[in-house]
C-alpha positions as CSV (number, residue, x, y, z in Angstrom):
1,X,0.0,0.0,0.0
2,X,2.6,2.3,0.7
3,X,3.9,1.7,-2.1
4,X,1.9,2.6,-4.6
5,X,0.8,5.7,-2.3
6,X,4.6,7.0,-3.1
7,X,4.4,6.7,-6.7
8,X,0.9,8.0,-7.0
9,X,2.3,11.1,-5.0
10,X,5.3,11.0,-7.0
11,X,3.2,11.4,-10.6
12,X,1.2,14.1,-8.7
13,X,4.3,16.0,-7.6
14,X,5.4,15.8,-11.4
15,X,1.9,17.0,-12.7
16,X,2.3,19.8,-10.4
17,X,5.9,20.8,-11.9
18,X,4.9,20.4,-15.5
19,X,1.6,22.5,-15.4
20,X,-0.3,20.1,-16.2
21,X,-3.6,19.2,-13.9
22,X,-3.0,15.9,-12.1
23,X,-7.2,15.2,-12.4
24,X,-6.9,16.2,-16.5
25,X,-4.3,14.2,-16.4
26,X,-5.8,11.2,-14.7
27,X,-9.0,11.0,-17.0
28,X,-6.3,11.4,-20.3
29,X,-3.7,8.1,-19.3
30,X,-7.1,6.1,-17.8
31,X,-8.7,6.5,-20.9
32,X,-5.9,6.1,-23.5
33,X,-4.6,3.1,-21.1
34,X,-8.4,1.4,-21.4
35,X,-8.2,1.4,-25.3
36,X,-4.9,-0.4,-24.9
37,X,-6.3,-3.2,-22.0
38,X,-6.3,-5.7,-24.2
39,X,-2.7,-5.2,-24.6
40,X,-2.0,-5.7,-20.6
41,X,-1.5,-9.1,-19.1
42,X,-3.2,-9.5,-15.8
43,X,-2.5,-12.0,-12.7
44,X,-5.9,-13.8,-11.9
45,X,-6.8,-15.9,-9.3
46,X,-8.9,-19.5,-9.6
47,X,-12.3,-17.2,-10.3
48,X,-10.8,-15.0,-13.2
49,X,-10.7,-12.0,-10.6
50,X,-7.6,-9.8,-11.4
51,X,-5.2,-9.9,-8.4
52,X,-2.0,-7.8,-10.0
53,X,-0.4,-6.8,-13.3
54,X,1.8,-8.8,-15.0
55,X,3.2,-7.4,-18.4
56,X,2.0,-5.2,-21.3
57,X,3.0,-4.7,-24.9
58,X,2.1,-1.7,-25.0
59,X,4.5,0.5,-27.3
60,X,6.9,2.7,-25.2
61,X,5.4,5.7,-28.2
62,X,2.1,5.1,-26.4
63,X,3.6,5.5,-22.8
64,X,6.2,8.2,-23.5
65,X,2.9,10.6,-24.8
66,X,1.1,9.5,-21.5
67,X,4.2,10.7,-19.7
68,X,3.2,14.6,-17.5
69,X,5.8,16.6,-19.4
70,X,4.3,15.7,-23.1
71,X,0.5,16.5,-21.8
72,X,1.2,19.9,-20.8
């Protein structure tokens, strides 16, 4: 948990030095990032009910525009 809370804190802090608004921001990469779901590989459990991330093939061109600095 605390974990995650650090780099969700981290991407805010770098929202906030790049002028760009972290909840703008947010919407953008979750939408973009659900276009490309069927390109992520999720950990499941016995039920089918996702549990973790495992890999993606998502291209790093994708990523790199989903990236604070090149939403701005």
């Amino acid at each position: 948990g605390a974990s995650n809370l650090t780099e969700f804190y981290s991407l805010y802090k770098t929202c906030l030095l790049h002028n760009t608004d972290f909840r703008t921001y947010m919407k953008a990469v979750i939408t973009k990032m659900m276009l490309h779901v069927n390109e992520i590989e999720f950990e499941k459990d016995a039920k089918g009910t996702i549990t973790g991330y495992k890999d993606h093939k998502i291209s790093s061109e994708i990523l790199d525009k989903l990236m604070p600095w090149n939403m701005a």
